[in-house]
C-alpha positions in Angstrom: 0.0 0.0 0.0 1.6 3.3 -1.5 1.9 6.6 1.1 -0.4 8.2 -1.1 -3.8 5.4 -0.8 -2.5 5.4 3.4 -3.1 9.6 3.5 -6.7 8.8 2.0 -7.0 6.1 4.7 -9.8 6.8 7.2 -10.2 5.0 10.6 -13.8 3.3 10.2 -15.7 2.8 7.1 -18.2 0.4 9.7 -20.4 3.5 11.5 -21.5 1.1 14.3 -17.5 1.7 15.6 -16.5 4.6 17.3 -12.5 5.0 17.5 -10.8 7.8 19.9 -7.1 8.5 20.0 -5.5 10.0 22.8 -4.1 13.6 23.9 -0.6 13.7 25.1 0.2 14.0 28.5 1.0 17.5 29.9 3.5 16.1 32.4 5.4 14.3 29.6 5.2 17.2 27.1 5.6 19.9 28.9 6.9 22.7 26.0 4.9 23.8 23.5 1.8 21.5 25.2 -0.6 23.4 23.7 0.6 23.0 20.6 1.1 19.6 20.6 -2.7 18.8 21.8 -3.9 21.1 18.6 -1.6 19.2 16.3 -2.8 15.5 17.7 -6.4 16.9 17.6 -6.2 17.7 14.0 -4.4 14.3 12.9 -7.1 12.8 15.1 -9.9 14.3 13.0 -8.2 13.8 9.6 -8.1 10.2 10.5 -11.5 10.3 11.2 -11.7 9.1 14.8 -14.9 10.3 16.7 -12.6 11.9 19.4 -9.8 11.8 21.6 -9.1 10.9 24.9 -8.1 13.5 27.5 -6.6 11.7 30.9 -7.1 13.4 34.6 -5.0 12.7 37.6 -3.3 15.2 39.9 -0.3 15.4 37.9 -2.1 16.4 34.6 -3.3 20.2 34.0 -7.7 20.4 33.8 -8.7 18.2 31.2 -11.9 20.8 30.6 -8.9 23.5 29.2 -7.5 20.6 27.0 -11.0 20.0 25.6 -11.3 23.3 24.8 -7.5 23.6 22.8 -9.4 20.3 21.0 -12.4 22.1 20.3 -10.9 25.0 19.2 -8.1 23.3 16.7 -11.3 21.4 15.1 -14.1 21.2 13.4 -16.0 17.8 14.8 -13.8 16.0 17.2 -15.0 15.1 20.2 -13.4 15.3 23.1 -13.7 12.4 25.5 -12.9 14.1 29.3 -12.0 11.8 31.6 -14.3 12.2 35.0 -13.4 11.6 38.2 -16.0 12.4 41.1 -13.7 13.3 43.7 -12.7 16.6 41.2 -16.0 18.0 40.7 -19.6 18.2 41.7 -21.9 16.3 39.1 -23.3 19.7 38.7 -20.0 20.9 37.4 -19.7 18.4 34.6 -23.0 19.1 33.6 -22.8 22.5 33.8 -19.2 22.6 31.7 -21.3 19.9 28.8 -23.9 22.5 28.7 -20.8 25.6 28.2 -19.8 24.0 25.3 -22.7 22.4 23.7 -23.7 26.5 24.1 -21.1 28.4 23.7 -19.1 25.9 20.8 -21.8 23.4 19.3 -19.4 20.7 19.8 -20.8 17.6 21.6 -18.3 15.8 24.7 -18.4 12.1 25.4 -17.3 11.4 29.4 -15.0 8.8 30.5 -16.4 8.0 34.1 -13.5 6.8 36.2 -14.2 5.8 39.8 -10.8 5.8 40.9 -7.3 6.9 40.5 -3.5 6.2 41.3 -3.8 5.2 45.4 -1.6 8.5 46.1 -3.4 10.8 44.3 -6.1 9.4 46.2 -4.8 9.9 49.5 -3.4 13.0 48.7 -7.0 14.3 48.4 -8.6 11.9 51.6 -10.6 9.9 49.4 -10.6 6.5 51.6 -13.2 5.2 49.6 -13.4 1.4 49.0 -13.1 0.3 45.6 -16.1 -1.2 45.3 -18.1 1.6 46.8 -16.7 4.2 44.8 -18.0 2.5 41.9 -21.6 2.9 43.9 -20.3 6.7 44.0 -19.8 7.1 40.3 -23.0 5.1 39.2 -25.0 8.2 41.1 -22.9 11.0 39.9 -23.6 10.0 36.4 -26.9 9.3 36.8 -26.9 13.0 37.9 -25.3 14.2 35.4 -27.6 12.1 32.8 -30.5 13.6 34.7 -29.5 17.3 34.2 -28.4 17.1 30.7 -31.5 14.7 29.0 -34.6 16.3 31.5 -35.4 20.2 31.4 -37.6 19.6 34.3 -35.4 20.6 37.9 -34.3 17.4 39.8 -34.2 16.0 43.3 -32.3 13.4 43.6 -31.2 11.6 47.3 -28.5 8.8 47.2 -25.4 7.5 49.4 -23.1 9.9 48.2 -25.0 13.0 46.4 -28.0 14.8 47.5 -29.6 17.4 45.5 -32.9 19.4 45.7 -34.8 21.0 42.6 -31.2 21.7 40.8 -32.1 22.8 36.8 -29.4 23.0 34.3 -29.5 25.8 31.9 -28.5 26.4 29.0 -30.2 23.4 27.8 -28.2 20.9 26.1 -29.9 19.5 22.8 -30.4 16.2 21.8 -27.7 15.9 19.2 -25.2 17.4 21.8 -26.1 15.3 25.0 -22.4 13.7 25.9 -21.8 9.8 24.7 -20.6 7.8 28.4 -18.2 5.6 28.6 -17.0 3.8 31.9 -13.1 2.5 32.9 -14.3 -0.8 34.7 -12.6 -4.4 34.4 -13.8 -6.0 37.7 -17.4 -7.0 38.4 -18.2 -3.6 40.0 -16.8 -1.6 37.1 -19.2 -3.8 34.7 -22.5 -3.6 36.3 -21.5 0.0 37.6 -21.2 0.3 33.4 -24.5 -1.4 32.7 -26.3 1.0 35.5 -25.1 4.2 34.3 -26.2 3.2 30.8 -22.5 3.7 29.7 -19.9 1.8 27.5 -17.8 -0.3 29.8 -13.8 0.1 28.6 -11.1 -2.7 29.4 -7.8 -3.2 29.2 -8.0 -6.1 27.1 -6.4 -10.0 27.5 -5.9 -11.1 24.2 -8.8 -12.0 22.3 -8.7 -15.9 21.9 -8.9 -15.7 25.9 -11.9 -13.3 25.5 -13.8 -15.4 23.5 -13.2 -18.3 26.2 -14.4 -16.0 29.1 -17.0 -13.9 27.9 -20.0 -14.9 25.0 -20.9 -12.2 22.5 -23.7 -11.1 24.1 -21.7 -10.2 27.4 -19.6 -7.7 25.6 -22.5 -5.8 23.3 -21.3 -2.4 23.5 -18.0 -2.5 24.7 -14.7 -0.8 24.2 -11.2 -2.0 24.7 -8.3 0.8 25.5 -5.3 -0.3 23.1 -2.1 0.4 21.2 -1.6 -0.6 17.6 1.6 -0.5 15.4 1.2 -2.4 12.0 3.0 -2.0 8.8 2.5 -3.8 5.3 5.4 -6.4 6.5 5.3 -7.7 10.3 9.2 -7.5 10.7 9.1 -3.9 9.8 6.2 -3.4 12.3 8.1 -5.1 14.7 11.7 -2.8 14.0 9.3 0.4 14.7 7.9 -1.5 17.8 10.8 -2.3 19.7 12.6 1.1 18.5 10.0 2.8 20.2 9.7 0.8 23.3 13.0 -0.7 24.2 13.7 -2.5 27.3 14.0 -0.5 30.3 14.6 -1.8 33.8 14.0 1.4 35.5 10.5 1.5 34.1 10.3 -2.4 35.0 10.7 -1.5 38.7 8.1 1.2 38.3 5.9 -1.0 37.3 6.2 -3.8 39.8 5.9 -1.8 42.3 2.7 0.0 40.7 1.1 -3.9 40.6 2.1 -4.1 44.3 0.1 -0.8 45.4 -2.7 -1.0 42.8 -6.4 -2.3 43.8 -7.4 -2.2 39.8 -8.4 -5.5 38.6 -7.1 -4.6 35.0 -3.7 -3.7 36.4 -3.0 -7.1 38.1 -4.7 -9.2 35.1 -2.2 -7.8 32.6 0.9 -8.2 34.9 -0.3 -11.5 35.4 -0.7 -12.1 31.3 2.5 -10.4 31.2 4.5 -13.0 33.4 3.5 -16.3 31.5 4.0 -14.5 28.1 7.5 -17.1 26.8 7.6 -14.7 23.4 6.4 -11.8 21.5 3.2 -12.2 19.7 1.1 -9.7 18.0 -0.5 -9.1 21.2 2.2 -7.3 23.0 2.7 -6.0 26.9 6.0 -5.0 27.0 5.2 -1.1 26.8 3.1 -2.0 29.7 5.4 -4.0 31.9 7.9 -1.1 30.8 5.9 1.2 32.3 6.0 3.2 29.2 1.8 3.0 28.5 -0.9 1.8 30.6 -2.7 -0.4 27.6 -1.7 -3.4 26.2 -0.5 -3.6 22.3 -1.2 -5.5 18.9 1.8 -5.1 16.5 2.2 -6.8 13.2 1.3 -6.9 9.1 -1.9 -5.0 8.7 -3.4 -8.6 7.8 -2.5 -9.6 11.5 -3.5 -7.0 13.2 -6.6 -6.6 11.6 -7.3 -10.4 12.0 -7.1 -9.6 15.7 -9.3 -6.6 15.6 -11.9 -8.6 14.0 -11.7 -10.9 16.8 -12.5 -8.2 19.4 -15.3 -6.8 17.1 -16.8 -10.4 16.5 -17.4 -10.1 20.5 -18.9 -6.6 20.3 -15.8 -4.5 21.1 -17.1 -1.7 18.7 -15.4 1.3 20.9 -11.4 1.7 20.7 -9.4 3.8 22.5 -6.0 3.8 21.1 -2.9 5.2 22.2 -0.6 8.5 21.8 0.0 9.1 18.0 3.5 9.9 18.1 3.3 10.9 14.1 0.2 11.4 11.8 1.6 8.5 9.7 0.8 6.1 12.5 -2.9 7.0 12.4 -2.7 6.6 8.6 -1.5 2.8 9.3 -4.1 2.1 11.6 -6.6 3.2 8.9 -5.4 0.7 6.9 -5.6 -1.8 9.4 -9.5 -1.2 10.4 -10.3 -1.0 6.6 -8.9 -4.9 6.6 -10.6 -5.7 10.3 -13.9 -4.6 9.0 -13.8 -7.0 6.2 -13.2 -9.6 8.7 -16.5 -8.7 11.0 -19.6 -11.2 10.9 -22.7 -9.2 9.9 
C-alpha cells in the first residue's frame, strides 16, 4: 500500500465503531503543550476518529482546558474528558457539557472513572473502597444524565450525592447530549457500566482468551483501550515497535511496584498475562510491563492485526481507545488496518 492510498485512509468505514485517540500528556510534554494537543487533535480528525481521549490525575493540568484547545483546533472531534468524582460536583460536569454544547456546538463524550493512582487518592482523603466508589460514580452520572436529558429541575437523594430542585441551563440539545463511557474491568466496574447506561472500557487479554471467558452477548457495546503498530510487512512493524519501546529496567521497577500498590483488577490481570508470556506475539505487553503505556499492544502486518481486531469486534468490542500518536503516519497505518478488520467482521 503506497503513502499516497494510506493519507486517503480513514479510521472506520463500519459507522457502528467509534475509535478515539489520545491527547498527550502535559506532564510528559511539557513545551509547546498546547501546541502539541492542537496538532494530535487535527491528525485525530483527519483520520476520522470520533474523538480523543483526555486523561485526569493530579499530575495532569484540567482536562476541561484541553478539551477546549481540542475544540478550538477542530471542526467535529470530540473530546472524550475523563471524570473523576472526587474533582468536581456532578453539577459541574453538567454545567461545563452544557458551556460547550452552548457556547461551541461541539458535543463531549465522558469517561467516568471511579478511581485513580492510590496517592493521588490519599493526597485528596478519598478513603473510599473500591467497590463503593464505583456505587459513587453510578450516582454522579446518573446526575449528570438527569441534568443534561430532563429540562424539568431534579431532586435526587443517594449514598453519596443529594440534591434538591437543581435545573441545568443552557439546555443541552439532543444531538449534543455527551456519549458515556466507563473505565471498569472487575465486576463492579461492569454492572456500575451497565447502570449508568454507559460503554464499559477494558484493558484487554488477548482475544482468543476473550472469547473463552466472555460470550458475544456479554460484551455488546464495549470498548477496549489499546495500542496498535502495524505496517505492510510484520518484521518492519516489529523494528518500529521495539525502536520505540525498548527495554527498560528502570521502568520495570516502576511497574512492579505500581502492581504491588494497585487495587485495579485490570492492572493485576495484565501483569499477570505479562509473566507467563514465553515470546512476543502480535498481542504485546512490554510497553506496559515497561511502564512506558498503561494499555496493552497489537503489532504486526496490517493482515495480522486486523485479524485480531476482527476478533474483538466479532465479541462486540465496537469502541477503541488507542494510544498516543506519536506521528500522523501512525494513524494513517491504523486506517489501513480497520479497513482490513472490518472486512473480517460477521454481519
Amino acid at each position: 500500500m503506497s503513502t499516497g492510498v494510506l493519507a486517503r485512509t480513514a479510521v472506520r468505514s463500519d459507522t457502528r465503531i467509534q475509535l478515539f485517540s489520545t491527547c498527550p500528556w502535559s506532564s510528559a510534554t511539557p513545551e509547546n503543550y498546547q501546541q502539541r494537543v492542537a496538532q494530535v487533535a487535527q491528525w485525530s480528525e483527519a483520520a476520522g476518529c470520533t474523538g480523543i481521549l483526555v486523561y485526569t490525575d493530579n499530575s495532569a493540568v484540567d482536562p476541561w482546558l484541553v478539551a477546549q484547545i481540542i475544540i478550538e483546533s477542530t471542526s467535529a472531534l470530540c473530546p472524550l474528558v475523563a471524570v473523576q468524582p472526587v474533582y468536581m460536583h456532578p453539577y459541574s460536569v453538567a454545567k461545563m457539557v452544557s458551556s460547550l454544547a452552548f457556547l461551541q456546538r461541539r458535543r463531549v463524550f465522558l469517561n467516568m472513572v471511579a478511581g485513580g493512582f492510590k496517592n493521588d487518592l490519599a493526597a485528596l482523603n478519598d478513603t473510599t473502597p473500591h467497590d463503593a466508589r464505583y456505587e459513587r460514580l453510578v450516582e454522579y452520572t446518573q446526575i449528570i444524565r438527569a441534568l443534561v436529558e430532563n429540562p424539568l429541575p431534579l431532586t435526587f437523594e443517594g449514598r453519596f450525592y443529594s440534591v434538591k430542585n437543581l435545573s441545568l441551563r443552557p439546555l443541552v440539545p439532543p444531538e449534543l447530549r455527551p456519549g458515556i463511557l466507563a473505565s471498569g474491568s472487575s465486576d463492579a466496574g461492569l454492572a456500575a457500566a451497565r447502570q449508568m447506561g454507559a460503554i464499559p472500557v477494558r484493558y484487554p487479554e488477548p482475544p482468543d482468551r476473550a472469547r473463552a471467558e466472555h460470550g458475544p452477548s456479554a460484551e455488546a457495546r464495549s470498548g477496549i483501550r489499546i495500542g496498535i503498530i502495524a505496517r505492510e510487512r510484520d518484521e518492519d512493524a516489529w523494528q518500529v515497535a521495539l525502536k520505540r519501546f525498548p527495554e527498560d529496567r528502570k521502568g520495570q521497577l516502576t511497574r512492579q511496584l505500581a502492581t504491588k500498590i494497585s487495587d485495579s483488577e485490570w492492572h493485576h490481570r495484565l501483569a499477570d498475562i505479562g509473566s507467563r508470556a514465553a515470546k512476543p506475539e502480535t498481542y504485546w505487553l512490554r510497553p506496559f510491563e515497561n511502564y512506558q503505556t498503561n494499555c496493552p499492544y497489537l503489532v504486526g502486518s496490517y493482515e495480522q492485526v486486523a485479524g485480531e481486531l476482527a476478533r474483538y469486534m466479532n465479541l462486540g468490542y465496537l469502541t477503541f481507545i488507542l494510544d498516543i500518536p506519536p506521528e500522523q503516519e501512525e494513524l494513517q497505518h491504523i486506517g489501513a488496518v480497520f479497513q482490513f478488520a472490518q472486512r473480517g467482521v460477521l454481519q
